[in-house]
N, CA, C and O atoms as a CHARMM CRD file, in Angstrom:
* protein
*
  316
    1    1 UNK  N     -9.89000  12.09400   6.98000 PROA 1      0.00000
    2    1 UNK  CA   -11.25100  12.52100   6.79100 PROA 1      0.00000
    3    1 UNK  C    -11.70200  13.21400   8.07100 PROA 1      0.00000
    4    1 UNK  O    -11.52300  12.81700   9.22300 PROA 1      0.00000
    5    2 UNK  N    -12.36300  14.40100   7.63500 PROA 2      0.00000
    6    2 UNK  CA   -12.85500  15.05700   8.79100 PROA 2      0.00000
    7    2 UNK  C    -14.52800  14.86000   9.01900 PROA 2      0.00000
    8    2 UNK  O    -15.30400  14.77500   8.06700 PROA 2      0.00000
    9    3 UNK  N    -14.80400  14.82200   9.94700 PROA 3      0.00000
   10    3 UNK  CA   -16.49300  14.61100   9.78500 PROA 3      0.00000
   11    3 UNK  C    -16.74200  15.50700  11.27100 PROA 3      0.00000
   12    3 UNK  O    -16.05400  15.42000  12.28800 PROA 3      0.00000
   13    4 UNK  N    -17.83700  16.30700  11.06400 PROA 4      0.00000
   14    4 UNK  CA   -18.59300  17.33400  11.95800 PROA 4      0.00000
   15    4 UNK  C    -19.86100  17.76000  11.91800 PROA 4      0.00000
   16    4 UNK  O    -20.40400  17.65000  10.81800 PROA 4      0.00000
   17    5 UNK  N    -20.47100  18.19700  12.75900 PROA 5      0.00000
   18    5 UNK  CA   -22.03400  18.01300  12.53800 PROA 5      0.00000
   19    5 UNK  C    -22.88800  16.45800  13.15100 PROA 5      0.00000
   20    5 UNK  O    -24.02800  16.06300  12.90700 PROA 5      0.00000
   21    6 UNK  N    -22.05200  15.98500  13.81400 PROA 6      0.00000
   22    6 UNK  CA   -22.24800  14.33900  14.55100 PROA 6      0.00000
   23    6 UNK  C    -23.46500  14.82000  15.48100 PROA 6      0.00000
   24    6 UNK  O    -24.60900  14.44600  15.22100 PROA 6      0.00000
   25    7 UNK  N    -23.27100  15.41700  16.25600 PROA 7      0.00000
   26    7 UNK  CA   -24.69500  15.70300  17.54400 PROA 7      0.00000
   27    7 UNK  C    -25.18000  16.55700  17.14100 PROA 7      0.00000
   28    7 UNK  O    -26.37500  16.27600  17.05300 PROA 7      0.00000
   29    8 UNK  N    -24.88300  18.14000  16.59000 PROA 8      0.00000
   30    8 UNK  CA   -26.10000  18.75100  16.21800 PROA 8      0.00000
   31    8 UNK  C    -25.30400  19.63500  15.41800 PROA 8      0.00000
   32    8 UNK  O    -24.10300  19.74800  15.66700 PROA 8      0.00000
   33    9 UNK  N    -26.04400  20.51400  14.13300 PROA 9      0.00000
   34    9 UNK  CA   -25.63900  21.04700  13.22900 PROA 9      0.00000
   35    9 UNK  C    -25.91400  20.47600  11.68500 PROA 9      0.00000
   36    9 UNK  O    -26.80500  19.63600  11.55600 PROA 9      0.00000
   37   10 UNK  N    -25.04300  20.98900  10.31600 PROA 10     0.00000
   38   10 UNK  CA   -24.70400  20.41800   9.30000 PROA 10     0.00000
   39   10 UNK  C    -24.01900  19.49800   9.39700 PROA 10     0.00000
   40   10 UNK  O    -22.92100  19.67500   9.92500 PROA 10     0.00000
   41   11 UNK  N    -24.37500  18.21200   8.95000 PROA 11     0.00000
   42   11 UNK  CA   -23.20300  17.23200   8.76400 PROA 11     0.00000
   43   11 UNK  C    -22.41300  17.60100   7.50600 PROA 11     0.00000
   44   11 UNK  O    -23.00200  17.94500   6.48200 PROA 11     0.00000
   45   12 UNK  N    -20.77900  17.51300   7.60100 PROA 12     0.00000
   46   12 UNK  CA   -19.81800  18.15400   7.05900 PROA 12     0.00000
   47   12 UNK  C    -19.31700  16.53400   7.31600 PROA 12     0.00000
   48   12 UNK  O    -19.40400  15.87600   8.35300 PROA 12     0.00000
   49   13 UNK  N    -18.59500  16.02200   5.58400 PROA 13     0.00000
   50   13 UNK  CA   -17.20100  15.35700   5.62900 PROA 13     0.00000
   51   13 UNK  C    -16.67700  15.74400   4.80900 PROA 13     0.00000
   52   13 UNK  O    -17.13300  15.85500   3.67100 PROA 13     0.00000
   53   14 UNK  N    -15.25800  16.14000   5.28400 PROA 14     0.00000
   54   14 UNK  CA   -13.85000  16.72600   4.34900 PROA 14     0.00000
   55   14 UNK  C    -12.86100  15.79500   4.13100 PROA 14     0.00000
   56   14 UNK  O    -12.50900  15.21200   5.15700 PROA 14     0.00000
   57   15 UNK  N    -12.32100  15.48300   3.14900 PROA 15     0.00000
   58   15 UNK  CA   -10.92000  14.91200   2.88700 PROA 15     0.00000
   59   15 UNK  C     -9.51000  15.69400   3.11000 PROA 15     0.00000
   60   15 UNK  O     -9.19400  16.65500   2.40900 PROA 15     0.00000
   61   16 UNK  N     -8.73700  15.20700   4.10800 PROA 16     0.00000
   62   16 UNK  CA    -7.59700  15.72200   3.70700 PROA 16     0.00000
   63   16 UNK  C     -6.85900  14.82800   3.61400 PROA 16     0.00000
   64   16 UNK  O     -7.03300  13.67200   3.99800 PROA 16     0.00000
   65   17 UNK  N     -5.55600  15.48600   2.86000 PROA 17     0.00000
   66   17 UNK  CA    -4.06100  14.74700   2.94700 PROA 17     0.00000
   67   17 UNK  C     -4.29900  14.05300   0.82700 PROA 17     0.00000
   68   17 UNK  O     -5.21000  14.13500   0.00400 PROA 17     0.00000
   69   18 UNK  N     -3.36300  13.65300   0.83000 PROA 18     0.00000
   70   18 UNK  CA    -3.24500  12.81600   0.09000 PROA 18     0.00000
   71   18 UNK  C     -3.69100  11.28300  -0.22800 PROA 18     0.00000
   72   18 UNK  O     -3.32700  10.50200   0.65100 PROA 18     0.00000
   73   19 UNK  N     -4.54600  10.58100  -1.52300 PROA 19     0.00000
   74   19 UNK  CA    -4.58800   9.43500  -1.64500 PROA 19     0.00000
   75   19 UNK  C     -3.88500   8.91300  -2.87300 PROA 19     0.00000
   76   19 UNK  O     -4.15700   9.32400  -4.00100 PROA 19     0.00000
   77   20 UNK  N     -3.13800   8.16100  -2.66600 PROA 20     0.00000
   78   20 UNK  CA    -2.12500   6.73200  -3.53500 PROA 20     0.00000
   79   20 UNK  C     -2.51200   6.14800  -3.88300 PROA 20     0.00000
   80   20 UNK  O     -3.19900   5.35100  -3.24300 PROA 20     0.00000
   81   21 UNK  N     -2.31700   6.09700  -5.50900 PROA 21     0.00000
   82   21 UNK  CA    -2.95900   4.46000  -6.23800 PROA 21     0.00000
   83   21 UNK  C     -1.92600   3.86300  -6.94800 PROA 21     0.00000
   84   21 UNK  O     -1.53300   4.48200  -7.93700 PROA 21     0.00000
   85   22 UNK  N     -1.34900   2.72000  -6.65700 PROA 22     0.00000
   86   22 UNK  CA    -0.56200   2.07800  -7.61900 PROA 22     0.00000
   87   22 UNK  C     -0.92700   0.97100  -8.52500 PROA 22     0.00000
   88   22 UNK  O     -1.89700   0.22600  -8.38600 PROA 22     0.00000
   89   23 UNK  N     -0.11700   0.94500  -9.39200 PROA 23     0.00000
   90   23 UNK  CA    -0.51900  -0.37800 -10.44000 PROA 23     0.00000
   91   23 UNK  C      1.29700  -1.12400 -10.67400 PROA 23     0.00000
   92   23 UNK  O      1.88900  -1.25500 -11.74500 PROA 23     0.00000
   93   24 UNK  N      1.66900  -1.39900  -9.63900 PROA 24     0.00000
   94   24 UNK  CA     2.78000  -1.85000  -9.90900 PROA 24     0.00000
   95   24 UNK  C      2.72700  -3.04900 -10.95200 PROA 24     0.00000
   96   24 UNK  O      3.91800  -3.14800 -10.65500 PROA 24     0.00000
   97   25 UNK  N      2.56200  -3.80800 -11.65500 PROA 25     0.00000
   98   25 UNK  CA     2.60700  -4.55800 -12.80100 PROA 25     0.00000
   99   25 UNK  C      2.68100  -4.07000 -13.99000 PROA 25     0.00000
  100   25 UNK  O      3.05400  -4.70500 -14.97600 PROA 25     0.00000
  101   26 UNK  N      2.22500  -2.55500 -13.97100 PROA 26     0.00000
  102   26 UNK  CA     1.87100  -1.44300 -15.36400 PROA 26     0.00000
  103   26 UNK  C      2.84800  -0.12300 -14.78200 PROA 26     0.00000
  104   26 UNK  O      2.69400   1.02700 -15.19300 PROA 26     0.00000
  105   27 UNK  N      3.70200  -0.45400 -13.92400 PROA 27     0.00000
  106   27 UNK  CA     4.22800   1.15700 -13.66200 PROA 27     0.00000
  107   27 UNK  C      3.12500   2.32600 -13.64500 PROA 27     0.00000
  108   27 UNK  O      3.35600   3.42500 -14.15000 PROA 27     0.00000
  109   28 UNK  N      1.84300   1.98200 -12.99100 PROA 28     0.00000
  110   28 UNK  CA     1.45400   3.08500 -13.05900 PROA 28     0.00000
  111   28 UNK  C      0.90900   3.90400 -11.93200 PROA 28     0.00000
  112   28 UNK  O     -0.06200   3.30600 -11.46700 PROA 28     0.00000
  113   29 UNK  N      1.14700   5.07900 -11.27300 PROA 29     0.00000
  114   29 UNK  CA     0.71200   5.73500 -10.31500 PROA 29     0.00000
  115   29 UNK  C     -0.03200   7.15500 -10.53300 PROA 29     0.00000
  116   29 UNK  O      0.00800   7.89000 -11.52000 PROA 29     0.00000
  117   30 UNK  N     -0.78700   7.33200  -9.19700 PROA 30     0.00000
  118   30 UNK  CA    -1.46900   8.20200  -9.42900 PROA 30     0.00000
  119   30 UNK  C     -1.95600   8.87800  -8.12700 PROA 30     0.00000
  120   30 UNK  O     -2.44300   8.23600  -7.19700 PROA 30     0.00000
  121   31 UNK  N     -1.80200  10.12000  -8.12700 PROA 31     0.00000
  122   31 UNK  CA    -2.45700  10.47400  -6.47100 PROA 31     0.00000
  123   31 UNK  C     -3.40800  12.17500  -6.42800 PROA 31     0.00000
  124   31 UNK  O     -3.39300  13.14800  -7.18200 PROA 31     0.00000
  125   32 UNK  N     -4.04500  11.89900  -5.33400 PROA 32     0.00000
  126   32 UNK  CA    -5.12200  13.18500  -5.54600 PROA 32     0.00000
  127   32 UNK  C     -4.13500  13.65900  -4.23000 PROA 32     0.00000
  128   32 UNK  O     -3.27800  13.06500  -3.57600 PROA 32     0.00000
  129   33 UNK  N     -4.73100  15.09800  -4.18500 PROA 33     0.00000
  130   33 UNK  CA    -4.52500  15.57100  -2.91400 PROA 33     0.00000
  131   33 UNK  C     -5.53100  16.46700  -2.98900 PROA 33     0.00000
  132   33 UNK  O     -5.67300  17.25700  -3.92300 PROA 33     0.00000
  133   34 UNK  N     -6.50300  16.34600  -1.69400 PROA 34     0.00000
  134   34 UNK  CA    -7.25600  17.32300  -1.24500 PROA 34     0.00000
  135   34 UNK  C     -6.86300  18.21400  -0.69500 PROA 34     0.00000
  136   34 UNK  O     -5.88500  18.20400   0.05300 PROA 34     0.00000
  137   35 UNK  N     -8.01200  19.78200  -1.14300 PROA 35     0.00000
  138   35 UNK  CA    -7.99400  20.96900  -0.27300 PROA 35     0.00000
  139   35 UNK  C     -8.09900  20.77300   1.26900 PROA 35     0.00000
  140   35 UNK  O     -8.85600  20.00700   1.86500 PROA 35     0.00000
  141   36 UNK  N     -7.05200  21.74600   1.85500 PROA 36     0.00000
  142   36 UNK  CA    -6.88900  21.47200   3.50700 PROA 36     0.00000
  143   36 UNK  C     -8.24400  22.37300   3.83100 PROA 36     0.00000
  144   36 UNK  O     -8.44800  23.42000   3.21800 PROA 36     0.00000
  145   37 UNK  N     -9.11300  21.90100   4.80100 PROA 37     0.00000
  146   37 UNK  CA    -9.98500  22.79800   4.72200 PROA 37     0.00000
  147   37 UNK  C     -9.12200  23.91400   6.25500 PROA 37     0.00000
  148   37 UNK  O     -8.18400  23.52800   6.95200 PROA 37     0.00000
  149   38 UNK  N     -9.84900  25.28400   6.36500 PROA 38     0.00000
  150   38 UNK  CA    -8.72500  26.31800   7.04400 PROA 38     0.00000
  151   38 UNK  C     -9.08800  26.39600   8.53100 PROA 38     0.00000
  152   38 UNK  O    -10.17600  26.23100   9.08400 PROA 38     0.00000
  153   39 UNK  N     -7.80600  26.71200   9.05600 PROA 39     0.00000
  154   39 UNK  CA    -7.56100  25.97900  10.32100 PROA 39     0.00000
  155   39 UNK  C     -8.73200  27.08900  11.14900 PROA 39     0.00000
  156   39 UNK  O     -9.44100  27.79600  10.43300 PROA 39     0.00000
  157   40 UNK  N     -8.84600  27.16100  12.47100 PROA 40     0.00000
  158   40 UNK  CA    -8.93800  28.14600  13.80600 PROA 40     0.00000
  159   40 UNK  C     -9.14600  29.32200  12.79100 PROA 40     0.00000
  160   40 UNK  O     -8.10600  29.59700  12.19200 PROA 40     0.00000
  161   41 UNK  N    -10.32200  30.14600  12.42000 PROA 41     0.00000
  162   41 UNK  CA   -10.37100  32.02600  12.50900 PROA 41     0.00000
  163   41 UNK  C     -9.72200  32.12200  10.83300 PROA 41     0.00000
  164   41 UNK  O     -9.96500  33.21500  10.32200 PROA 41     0.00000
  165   42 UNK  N     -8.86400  31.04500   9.83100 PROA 42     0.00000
  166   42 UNK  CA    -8.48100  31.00500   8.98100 PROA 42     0.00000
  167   42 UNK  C    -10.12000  31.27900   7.86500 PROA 42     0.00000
  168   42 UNK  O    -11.29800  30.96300   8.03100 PROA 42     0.00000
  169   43 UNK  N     -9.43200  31.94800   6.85200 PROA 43     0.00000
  170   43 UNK  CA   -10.71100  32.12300   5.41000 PROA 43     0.00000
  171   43 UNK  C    -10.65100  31.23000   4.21200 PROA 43     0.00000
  172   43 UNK  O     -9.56600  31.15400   3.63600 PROA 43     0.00000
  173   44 UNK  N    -11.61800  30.57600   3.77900 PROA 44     0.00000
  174   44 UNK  CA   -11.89400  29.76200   2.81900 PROA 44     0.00000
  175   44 UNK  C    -11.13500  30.17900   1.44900 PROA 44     0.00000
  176   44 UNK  O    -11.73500  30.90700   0.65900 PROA 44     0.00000
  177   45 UNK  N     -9.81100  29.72400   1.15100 PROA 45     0.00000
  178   45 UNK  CA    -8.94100  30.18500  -0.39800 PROA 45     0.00000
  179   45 UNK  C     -9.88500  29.84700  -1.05100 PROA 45     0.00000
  180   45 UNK  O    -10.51900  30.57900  -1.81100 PROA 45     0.00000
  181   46 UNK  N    -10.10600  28.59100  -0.80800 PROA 46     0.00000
  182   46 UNK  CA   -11.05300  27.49400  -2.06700 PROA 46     0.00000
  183   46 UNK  C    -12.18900  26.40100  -1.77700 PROA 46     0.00000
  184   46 UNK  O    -12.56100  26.28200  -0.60900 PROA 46     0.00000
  185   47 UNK  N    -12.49900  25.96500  -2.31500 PROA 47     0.00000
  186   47 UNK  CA   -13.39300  25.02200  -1.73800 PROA 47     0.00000
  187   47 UNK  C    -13.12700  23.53100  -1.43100 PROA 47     0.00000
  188   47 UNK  O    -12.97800  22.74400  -2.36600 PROA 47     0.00000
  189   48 UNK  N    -13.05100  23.05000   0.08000 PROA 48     0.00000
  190   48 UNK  CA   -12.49600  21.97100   0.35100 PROA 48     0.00000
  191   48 UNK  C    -13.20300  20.60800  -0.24200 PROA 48     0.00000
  192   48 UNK  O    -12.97100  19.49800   0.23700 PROA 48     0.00000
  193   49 UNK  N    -13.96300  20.80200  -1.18100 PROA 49     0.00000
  194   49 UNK  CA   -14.27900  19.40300  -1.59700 PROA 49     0.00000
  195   49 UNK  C    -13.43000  19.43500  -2.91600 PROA 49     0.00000
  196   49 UNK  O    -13.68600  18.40600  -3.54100 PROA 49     0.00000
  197   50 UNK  N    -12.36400  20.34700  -3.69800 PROA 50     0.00000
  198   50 UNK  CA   -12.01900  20.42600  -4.95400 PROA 50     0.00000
  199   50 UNK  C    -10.32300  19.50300  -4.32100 PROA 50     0.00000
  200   50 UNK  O     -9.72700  19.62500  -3.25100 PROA 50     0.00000
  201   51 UNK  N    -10.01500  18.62900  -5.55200 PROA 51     0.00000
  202   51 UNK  CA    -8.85000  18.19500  -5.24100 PROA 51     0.00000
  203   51 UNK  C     -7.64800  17.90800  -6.62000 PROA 51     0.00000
  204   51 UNK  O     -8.17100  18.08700  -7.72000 PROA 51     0.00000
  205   52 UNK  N     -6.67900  17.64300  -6.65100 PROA 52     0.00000
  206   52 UNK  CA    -5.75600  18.03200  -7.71900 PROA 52     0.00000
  207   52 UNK  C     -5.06600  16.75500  -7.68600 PROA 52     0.00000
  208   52 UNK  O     -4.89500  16.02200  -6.71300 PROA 52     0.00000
  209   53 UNK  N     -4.62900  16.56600  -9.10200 PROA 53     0.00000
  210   53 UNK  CA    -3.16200  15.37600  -8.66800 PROA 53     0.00000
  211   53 UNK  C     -2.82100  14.67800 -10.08500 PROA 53     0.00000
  212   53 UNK  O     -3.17500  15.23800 -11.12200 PROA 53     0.00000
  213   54 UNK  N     -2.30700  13.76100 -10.10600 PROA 54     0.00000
  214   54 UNK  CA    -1.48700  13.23700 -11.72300 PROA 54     0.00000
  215   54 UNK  C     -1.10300  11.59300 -11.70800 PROA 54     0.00000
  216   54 UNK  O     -0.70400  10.73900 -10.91600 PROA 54     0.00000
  217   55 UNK  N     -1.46300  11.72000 -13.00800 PROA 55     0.00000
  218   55 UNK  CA    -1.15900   9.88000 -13.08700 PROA 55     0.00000
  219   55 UNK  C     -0.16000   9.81800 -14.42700 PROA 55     0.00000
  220   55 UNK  O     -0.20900  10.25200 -15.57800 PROA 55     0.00000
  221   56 UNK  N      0.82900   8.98300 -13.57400 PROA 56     0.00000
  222   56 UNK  CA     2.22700   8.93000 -13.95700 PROA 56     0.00000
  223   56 UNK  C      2.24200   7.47000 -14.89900 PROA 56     0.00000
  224   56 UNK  O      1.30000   6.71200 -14.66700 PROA 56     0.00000
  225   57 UNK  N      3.00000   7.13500 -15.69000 PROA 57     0.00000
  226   57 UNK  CA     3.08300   5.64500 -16.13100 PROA 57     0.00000
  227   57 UNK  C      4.93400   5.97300 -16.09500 PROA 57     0.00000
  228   57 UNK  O      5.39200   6.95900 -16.67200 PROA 57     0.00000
  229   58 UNK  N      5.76400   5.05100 -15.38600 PROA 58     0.00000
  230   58 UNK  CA     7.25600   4.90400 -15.62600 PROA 58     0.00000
  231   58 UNK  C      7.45400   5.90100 -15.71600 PROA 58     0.00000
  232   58 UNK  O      7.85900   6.44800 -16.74200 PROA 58     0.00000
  233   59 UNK  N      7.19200   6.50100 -14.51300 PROA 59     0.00000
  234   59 UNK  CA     7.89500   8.23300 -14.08900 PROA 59     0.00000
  235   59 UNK  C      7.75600   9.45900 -15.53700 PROA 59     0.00000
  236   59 UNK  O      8.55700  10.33600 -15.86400 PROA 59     0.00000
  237   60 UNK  N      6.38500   9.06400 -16.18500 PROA 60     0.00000
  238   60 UNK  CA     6.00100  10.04300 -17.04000 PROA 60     0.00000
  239   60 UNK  C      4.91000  10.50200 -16.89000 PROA 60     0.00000
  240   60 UNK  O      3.99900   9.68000 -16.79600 PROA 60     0.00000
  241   61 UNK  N      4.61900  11.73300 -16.82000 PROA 61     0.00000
  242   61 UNK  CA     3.42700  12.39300 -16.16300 PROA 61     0.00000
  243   61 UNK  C      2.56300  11.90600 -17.74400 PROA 61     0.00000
  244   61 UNK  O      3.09100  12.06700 -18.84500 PROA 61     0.00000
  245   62 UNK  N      0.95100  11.20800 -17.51400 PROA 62     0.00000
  246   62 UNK  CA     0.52700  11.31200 -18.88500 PROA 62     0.00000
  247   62 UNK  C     -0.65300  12.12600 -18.45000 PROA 62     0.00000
  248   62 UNK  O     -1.10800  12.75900 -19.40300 PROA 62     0.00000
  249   63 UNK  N     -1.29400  12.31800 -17.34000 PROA 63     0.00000
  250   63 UNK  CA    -2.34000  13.80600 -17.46600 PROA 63     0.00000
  251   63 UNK  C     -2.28600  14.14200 -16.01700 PROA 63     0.00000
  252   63 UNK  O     -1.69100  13.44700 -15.19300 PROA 63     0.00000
  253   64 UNK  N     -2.78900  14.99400 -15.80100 PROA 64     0.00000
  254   64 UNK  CA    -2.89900  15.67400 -14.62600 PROA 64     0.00000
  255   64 UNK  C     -4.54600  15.91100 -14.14200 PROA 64     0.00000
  256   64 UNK  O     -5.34200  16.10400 -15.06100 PROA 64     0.00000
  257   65 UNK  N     -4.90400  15.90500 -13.18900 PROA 65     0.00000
  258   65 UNK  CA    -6.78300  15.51400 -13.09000 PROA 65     0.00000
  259   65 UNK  C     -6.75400  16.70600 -11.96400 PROA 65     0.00000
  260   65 UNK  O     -5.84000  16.90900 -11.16400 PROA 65     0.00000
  261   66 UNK  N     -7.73200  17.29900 -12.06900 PROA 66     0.00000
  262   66 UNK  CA    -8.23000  18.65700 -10.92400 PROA 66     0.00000
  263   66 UNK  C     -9.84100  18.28700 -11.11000 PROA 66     0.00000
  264   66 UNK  O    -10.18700  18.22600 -12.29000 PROA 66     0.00000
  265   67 UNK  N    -11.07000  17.98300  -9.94600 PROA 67     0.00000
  266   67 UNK  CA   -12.24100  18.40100  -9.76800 PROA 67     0.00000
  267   67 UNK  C    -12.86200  18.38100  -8.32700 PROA 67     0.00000
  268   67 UNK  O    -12.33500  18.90600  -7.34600 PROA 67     0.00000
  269   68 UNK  N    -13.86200  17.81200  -8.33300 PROA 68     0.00000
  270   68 UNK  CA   -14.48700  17.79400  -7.15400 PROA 68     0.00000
  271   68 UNK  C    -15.69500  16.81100  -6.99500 PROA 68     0.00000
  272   68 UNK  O    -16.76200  17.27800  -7.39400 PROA 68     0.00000
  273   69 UNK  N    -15.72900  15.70500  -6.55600 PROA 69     0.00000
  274   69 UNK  CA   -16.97600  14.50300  -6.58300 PROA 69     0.00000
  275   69 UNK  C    -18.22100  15.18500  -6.67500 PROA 69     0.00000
  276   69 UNK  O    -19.15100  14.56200  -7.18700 PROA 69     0.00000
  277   70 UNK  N    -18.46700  16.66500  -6.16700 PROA 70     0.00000
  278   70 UNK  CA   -19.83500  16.83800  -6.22100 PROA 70     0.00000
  279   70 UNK  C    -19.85400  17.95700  -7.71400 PROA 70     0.00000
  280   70 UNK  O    -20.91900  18.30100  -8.22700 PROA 70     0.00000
  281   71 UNK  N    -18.75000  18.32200  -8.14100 PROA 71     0.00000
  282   71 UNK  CA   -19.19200  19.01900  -9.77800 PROA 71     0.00000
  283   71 UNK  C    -18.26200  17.97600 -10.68600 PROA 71     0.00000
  284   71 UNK  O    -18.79400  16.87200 -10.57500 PROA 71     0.00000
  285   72 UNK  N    -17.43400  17.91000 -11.28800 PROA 72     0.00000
  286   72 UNK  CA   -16.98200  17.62700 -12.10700 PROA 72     0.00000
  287   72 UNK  C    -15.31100  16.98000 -11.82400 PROA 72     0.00000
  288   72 UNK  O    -14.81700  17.04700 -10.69800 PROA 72     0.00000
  289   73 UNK  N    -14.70100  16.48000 -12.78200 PROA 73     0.00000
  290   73 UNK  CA   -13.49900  15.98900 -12.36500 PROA 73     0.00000
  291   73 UNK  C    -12.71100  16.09600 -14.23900 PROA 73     0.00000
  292   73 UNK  O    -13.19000  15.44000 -15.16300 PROA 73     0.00000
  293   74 UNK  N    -11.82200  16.78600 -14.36600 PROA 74     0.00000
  294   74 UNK  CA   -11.12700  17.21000 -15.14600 PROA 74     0.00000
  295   74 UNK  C     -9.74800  16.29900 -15.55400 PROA 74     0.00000
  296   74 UNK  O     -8.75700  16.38800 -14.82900 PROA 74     0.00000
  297   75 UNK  N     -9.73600  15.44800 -16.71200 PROA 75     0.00000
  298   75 UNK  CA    -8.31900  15.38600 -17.02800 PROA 75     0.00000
  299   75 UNK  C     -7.91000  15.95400 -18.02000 PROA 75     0.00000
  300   75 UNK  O     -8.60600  16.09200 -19.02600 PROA 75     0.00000
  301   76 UNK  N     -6.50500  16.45700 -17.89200 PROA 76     0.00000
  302   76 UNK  CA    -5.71500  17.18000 -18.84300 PROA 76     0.00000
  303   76 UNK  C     -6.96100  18.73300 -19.48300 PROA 76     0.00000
  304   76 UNK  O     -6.86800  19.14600 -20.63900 PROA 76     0.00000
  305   77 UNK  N     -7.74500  19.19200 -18.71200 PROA 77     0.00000
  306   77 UNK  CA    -8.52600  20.32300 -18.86300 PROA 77     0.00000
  307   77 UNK  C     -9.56000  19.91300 -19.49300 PROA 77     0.00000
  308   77 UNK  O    -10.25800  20.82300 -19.94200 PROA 77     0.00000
  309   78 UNK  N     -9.96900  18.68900 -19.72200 PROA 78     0.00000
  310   78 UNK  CA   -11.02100  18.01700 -20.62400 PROA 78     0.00000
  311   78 UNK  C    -12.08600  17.00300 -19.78900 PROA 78     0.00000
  312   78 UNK  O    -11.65000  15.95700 -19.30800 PROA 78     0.00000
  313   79 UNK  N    -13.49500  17.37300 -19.64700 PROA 79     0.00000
  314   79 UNK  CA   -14.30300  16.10900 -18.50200 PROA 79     0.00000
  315   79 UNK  C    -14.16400  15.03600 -19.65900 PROA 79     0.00000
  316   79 UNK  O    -14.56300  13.88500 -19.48500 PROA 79     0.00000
């Protein structure tokens, strides 16, 4: 997590990297990965609060989830 804007400015918090959820008793996993937000002089591809990722049961993908906590959050292309 990035956080900026602490002493003066917009307060800004970003997620990066990847988060892991398991359900080992149900085989089931699942992980987001957030937009990297862009480094030094780098341009905005996308918007760093949008994040992507898939929840698996026994190494079978059963949907795939893309949104963003502040609009919407998508599984399998459906809110």
């Amino acid at each position: 997590m990035n956080i900026s804007g602490m002493l003066y400015g917009k307060r800004i918090i970003e997620w990066e990297g990847i988060s892991e959820f398991k359900d080992e008793n149900n085989g089931i996993y699942g992980y987001l990965k957030f937009t990297s937000p862009p480094k030094f002089y780098q341009k905005f591809i996308e918007a760093t609060d949008i994040f992507r990722g898939e929840i698996t049961q026994n190494d079978e993908i059963k949907c795939s989830i893309i949104g963003s906590p502040l609009d919407k959050i998508m599984f399998d292309d459906e809110m």
